[in-house]
N, C-alpha and C positions, 0 to 999 in steps of 0.2 A: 630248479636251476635259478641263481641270485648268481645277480651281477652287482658288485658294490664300488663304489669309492669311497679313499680315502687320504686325510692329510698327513704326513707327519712333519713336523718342522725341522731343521738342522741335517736332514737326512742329504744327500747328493741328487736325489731321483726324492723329491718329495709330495708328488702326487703317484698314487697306486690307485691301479684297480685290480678285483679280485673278483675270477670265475669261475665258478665249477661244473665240470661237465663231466660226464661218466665216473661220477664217484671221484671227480680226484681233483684237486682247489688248484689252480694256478696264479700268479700273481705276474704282473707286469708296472715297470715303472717307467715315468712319466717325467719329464723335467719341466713342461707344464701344463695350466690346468685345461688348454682348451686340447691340447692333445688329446688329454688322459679322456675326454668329455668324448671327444670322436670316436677311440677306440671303444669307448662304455657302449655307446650306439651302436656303432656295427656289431657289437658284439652282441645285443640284445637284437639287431634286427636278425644277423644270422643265427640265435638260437632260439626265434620267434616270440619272446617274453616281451609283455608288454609292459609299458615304461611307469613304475608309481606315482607319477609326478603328472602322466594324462589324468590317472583318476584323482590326484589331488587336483588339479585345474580342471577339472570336471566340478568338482563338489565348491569350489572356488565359486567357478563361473554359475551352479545353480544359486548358490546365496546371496551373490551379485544382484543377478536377477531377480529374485524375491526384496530383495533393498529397493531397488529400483524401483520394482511393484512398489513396493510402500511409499517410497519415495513417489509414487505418480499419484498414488491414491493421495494423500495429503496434500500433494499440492492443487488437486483437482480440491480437497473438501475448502483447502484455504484461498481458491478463485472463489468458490461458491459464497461462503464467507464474505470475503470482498461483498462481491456483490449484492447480498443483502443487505451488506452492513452501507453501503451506498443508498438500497432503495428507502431504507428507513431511517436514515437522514433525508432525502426527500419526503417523506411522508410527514417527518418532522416538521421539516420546512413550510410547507401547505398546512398545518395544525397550530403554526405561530399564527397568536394574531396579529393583525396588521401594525406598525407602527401609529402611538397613540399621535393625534394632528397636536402639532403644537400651537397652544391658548396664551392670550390674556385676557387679566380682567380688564373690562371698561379705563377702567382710571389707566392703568398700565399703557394701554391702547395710545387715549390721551395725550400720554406725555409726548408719546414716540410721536405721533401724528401735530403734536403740536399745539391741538385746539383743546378747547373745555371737554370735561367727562357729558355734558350735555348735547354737547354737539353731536359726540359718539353716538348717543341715545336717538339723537333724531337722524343720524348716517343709519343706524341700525334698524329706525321708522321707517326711512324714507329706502331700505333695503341696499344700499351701498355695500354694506356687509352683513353678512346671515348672522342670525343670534346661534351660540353656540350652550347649550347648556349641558350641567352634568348633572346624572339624576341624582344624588347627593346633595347639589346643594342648590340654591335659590340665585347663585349669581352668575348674572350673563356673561358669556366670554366672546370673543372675538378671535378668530382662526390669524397666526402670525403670518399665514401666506396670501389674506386676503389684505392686510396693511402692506405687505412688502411689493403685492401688484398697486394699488394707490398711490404707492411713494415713487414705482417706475414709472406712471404715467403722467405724473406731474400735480398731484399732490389732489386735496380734498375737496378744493374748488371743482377743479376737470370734474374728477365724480359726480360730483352734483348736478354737475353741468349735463354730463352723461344722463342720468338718469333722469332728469328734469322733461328729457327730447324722448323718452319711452311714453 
């Protein structure tokens, strides 16, 4: 037993459905289409046929599903992701070495402080500032942030002063 609809255009009654039961086709028109949809229905519920269009939304709704799946499975791999791709930038970050201290040479020192490249040598004797050297080369340097503390507390006398009362 098939229960069908159908269109035809220009017609007076242009929605039909078409049924057959004991061997014999009848036809019924429709002037429209949620009519013709009702009748399709009762007519399928009263001669117990079931409707093509569940088992199409059936096989709909498993492929859905299975998208979905994938759809979750990917987005769980691409959290995961994320988050390693975060812990090994940290890992990174702990394996930089430290920013290099910024140097001058003696003389350099000098200008900025003012006094003689000699003076430097005997501030750097008398430990005002730590000698800074790089294995590479034989020349003494001085840390830019132990001139910048000197210069806030009132210049290379105070220091001396300081260190003279140790």
């Amino acid at each position: 037993m098939k229960v069908s609809y159908s269109y035809v255009r220009g017609r007076n009654s242009s929605h039909c459905i078409t049924f057959v039961h004991r061997k014999r086709r009848y036809r019924r028109y429709f002037k429209s289409r949620i009519d013709a949809i009702k009748f399709q229905n009762e007519k399928r519920l009263e001669f117990g046929i079931k409707d093509p269009t569940v088992m199409e939304n059936e096989a709909i709704f498993h492929v859905l599903s299975e998208i979905n799946d994938k759809l979750e499975s990917m987005n769980r791999r691409m959290s995961q992701l994320e988050h390693s791709v975060i812990k090994q930038e940290e890992i990174m970050g702990t394996m930089r070495k430290p920013p290099k201290p910024r140097i001058l040479k003696v003389s350099e020192a000098a200008k900025i402080l003012r006094v003689s490249p000699r003076k430097v040598y005997y501030l750097l004797e008398k430990k005002v500032f730590s000698r800074y050297r790089l294995p590479h080369t034989s020349t003494t340097f001085v840390r830019v942030s132990e001139i910048e503390k000197i210069l806030d507390d009132g210049g290379v006398e105070e220091a001396l002063l300081e260190n003279r009362g140790r």
